[in-house]
MARDO-698029 format. One record per residue (C-alpha): residue in one letter; x, y negated, z negated. Coordinates in pm, whole numbers, plus 50000, padded with zeros to 5 digits. Each point is the difference from the previous one (the first is absolute). Example, Ala and Ser with C-alpha at 12.3 -4.5 7.8 and 13.67 -1.06 7.14 Angstrom:
<recs>
A512305045049220
S501374965650066
</recs>
This chain:
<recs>
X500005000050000
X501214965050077
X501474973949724
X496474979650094
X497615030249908
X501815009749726
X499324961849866
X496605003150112
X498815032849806
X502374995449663
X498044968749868
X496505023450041
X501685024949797
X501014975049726
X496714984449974
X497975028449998
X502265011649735
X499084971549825
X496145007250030
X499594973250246
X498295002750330
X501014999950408
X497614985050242
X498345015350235
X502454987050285
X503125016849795
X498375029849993
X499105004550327
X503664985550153
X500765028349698
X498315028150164
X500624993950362
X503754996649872
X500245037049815
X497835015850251
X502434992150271
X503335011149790
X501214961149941
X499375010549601
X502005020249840
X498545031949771
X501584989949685
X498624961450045
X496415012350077
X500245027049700
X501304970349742
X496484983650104
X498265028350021
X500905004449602
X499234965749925
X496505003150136
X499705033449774
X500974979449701
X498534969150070
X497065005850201
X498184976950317
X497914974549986
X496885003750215
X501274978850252
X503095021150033
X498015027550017
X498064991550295
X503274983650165
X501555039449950
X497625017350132
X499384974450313
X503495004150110
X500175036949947
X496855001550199
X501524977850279
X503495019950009
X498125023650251
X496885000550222
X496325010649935
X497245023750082
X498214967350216
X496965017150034
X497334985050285
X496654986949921
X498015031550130
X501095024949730
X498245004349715
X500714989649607
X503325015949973
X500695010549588
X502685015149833
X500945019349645
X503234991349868
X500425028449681
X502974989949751
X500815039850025
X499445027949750
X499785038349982
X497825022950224
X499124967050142
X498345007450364
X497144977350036
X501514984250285
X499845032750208
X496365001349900
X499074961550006
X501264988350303
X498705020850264
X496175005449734
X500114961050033
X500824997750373
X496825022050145
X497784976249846
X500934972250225
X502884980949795
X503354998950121
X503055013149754
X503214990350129
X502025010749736
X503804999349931
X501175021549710
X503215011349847
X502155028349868
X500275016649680
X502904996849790
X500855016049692
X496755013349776
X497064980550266
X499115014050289
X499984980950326
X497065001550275
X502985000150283
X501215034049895
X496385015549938
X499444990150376
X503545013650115
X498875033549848
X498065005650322
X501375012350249
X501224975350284
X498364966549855
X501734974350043
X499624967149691
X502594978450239
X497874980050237
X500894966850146
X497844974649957
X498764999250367
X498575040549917
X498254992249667
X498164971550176
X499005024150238
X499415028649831
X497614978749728
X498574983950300
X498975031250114
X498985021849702
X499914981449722
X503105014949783
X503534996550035
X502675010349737
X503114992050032
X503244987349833
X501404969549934
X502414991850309
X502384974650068
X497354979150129
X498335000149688
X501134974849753
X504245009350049
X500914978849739
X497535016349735
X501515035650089
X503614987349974
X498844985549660
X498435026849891
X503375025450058
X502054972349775
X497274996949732
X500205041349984
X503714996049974
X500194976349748
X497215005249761
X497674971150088
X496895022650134
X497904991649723
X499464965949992
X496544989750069
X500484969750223
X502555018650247
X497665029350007
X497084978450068
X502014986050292
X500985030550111
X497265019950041
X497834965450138
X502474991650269
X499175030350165
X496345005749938
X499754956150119
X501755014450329
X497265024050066
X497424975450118
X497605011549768
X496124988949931
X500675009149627
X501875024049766
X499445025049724
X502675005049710
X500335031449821
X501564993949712
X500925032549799
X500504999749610
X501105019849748
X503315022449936
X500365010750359
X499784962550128
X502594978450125
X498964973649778
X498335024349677
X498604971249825
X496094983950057
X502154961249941
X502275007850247
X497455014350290
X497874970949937
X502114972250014
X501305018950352
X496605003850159
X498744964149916
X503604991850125
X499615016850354
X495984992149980
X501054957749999
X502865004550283
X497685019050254
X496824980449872
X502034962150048
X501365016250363
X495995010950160
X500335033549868
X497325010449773
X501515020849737
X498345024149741
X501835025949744
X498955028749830
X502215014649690
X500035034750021
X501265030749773
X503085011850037
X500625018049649
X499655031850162
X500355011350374
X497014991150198
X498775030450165
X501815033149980
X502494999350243
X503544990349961
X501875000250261
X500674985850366
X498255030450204
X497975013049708
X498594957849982
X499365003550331
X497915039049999
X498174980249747
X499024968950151
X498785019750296
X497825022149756
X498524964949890
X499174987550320
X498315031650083
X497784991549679
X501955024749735
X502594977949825
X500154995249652
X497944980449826
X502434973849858
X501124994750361
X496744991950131
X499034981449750
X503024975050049
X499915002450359
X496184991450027
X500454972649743
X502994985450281
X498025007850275
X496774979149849
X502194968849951
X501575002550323
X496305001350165
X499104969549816
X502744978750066
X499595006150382
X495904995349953
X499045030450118
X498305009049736
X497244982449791
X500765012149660
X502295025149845
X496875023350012
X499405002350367
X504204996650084
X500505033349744
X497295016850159
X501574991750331
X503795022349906
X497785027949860
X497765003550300
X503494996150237
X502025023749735
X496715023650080
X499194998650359
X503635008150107
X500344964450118
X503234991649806
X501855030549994
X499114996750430
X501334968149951
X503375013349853
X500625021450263
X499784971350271
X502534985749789
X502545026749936
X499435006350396
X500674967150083
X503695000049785
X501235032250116
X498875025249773
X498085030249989
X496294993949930
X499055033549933
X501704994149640
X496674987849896
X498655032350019
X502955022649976
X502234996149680
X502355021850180
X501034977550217
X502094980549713
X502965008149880
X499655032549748
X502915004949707
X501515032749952
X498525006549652
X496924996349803
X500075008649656
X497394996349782
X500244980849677
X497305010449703
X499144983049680
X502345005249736
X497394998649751
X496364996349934
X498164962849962
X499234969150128
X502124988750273
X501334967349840
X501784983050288
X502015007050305
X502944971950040
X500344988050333
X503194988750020
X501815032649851
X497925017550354
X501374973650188
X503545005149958
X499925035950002
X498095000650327
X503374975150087
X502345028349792
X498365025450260
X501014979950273
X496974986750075
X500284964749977
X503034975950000
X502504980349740
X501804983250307
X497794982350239
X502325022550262
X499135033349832
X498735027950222
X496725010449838
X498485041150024
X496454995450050
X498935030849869
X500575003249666
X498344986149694
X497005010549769
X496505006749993
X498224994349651
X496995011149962
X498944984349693
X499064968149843
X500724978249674
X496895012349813
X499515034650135
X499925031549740
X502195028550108
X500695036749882
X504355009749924
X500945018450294
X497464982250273
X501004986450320
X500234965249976
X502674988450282
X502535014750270
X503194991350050
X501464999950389
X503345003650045
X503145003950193
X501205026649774
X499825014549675
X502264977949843
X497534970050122
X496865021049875
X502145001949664
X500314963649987
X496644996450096
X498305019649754
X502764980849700
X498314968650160
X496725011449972
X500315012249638
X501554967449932
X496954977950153
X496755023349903
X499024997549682
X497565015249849
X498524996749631
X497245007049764
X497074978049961
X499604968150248
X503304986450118
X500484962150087
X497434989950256
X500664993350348
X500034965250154
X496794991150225
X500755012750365
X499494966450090
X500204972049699
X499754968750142
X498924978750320
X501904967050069
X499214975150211
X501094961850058
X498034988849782
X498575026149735
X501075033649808
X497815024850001
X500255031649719
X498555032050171
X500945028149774
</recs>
């Protein structure tokens, strides 16, 4: 970097260091600068941790996210296609809505153009459910997502380099340098992209509990309301839902397993925790784009598409479309199978007290089935099955998950995992969070559970 950038970005540093705030102009000269290699790593990562520690003013905030946004291109959709929603989850465990919600929400006339990401370390990602199919294909330009939504509805695809480049050479630095977790550069992050979608409105699912990003109710709220303002002040309605994610939502975890079940849903036979999050999603989503009159008639909507055959048709187009072989919505044999099942039973009689979701998220990663390096190669086909719930009564010695494995010594470690995050006690144990707790919007909170 020249002598006259260094001078430029080393009084930001200082006086965000000093709590005080860059304009919108430094910022985006900022942006531009790092995007294009003129700023070094180490300068950007000394801000970085000065925003950590000292926060952004709202001003900042939107000035971040603007020039992230404007680092790349957009979505530029035309004014024939219809309301065009998306679901942004903050990631959890045995989290596949999006397989189910996006192409349920597209065969009732809204369009879901919707850019997701990858898993890394204990949450899954929706990239590497998708990749468990055979031949599909998450990177699509631009040019084919417009298309593809354009003509049926649903696209889902990755975040490319014309997506917001500056927010995904952020992100690697943040994940290098310990800065993920602060709430305004997450906010950014995640809105940059969505803002580049050309969306009619967007639906947060915040998650909640041990298995969260962000565990704490404090923490997810002040993010939602956070992301809710910054797509509400830039014309994108914005609504968020907190969700549970104190144990794994559904049954399945697991890239390939995630993905058997998410097809089982949108042939009508998923779990009930998964439905019940995904129709909750889907109702907003049908409200924001005002295809629905009330949350009655927009639920009834998903069930009668979830019934007819509609959405799982719908998810065929779509896998079609990107590559992959549609006849995985019928066929679970089409994934990717593991080597070994073993079956894990209850160690003793009771009340199934909790599962932890974190403890099955990084031994599905200790399998191999998820990543600790962004650059890890991931096996699809391993995981667990649970079968049971926080709540349910069990008999010592009954079935209550399966472990799939590479090998025996992963089925070992699987089954010391699972001992470790089942627990099951006399009497009632703690009680579960509500599926879904709360509904936030610009301008109210709303308790559901």
């Amino acid at each position: 970097m020249s002598n006259e950038g260094d001078i430029f970005v080393r009084p930001l540093i200082q006086r965000k260091r000093d709590g005080k705030a860059l304009t919108r102009a430094e910022w985006s000269r900022l942006i531009s600068a790092y995007a294009a290699g003129e700023v070094p790593d180490y300068q950007m990562a000394a801000l970085l941790m000065a925003v950590l520690l000292k926060g952004l003013e709202e001003a900042e905030l939107g000035a971040l996210t603007d020039a992230m946004s404007a680092s790349g291109s957009s979505l530029a959709f035309g004014p024939g296609v219809p309301p065009r929603v998306d679901k942004h989850s903050t990631g959890g465990v045995g989290d596949k809505v999006s397989l189910v919600l996006a192409p349920l929400v597209a065969s009732v006339g809204v369009s879901v153009p919707m850019v997701s990401g990858r898993g890394l370390v204990h949450t899954g990602g929706t990239l590497d459910k998708l990749e468990a199919i055979p031949g599909f294909r998450v990177n699509l330009s631009l040019d084919e997502a417009r298309r593809q939504v354009e003509a049926i509805g649903v696209a889902m695809l990755g975040q490319t380099e014309e997506i917001a480049p500056a927010d995904r050479k952020l992100y690697a630095l943040r994940d290098a340098t310990g800065t993920v977790d602060a709430i305004p550069l997450i906010a950014a992050s995640i809105m940059s992209k969505k803002l580049a979608e050309d969306l009619s409105g967007l639906v947060l699912d915040i998650k909640c509990g041990s298995g969260a990003f962000l565990p704490e109710l404090e923490q997810d709220m002040e993010l939602a309301q956070t992301m809710i303002r910054l797509g509400e002040e830039r014309g994108c309605p914005t609504v968020a839902l907190i969700t549970a994610m104190d144990r794994p939502l559904g049954h399945a975890c697991g890239n390939a397993l995630e993905t058997e079940e998410a097809m089982a849903a949108l042939r009508g036979e998923g779990p009930a925790d998964l439905m019940e999050v995904t129709y909750a999603l889907g109702v907003e989503m049908l409200v924001l784009a005002g295809t629905a009159r009330s949350r009655r008639e927009a639920r009834t909507t998903l069930e009668e598409a979830i019934a007819s055959g509609r959405a799982a048709d719908r998810f065929r187009a779509l896998v079609a479309a990107q590559g992959g072989n549609p006849a995985v919505v019928d066929d679970p044999a089409v994934l990717p199978q593991a080597p070994l099942a073993r079956v894990y039973e209850a160690p003793r009689a009771g009340t199934v007290w909790r599962i932890e979701p974190r403890r099955i998220g990084e031994a599905v990663a200790a399998l191999g089935g998820a990543r600790h390096e962004v650059d890890d190669d991931v096996d699809p086909s391993v995981g667990f099955v649970i079968t049971v719930k926080p709540g349910d009564l069990v008999r010592r010695g009954e079935p209550v998950a399966t472990v799939y494995a590479r090998d025996e010594r992963g089925a070992a470690a699987g089954r010391a995992a699972l001992d470790e995050a089942i627990r099951v006690g006399d009497g009632d144990g703690p009680e579960p969070l509500p599926l879904v707790s709360h509904r936030v919007t610009a301008t109210s909170v709303e308790k559901l559970g």
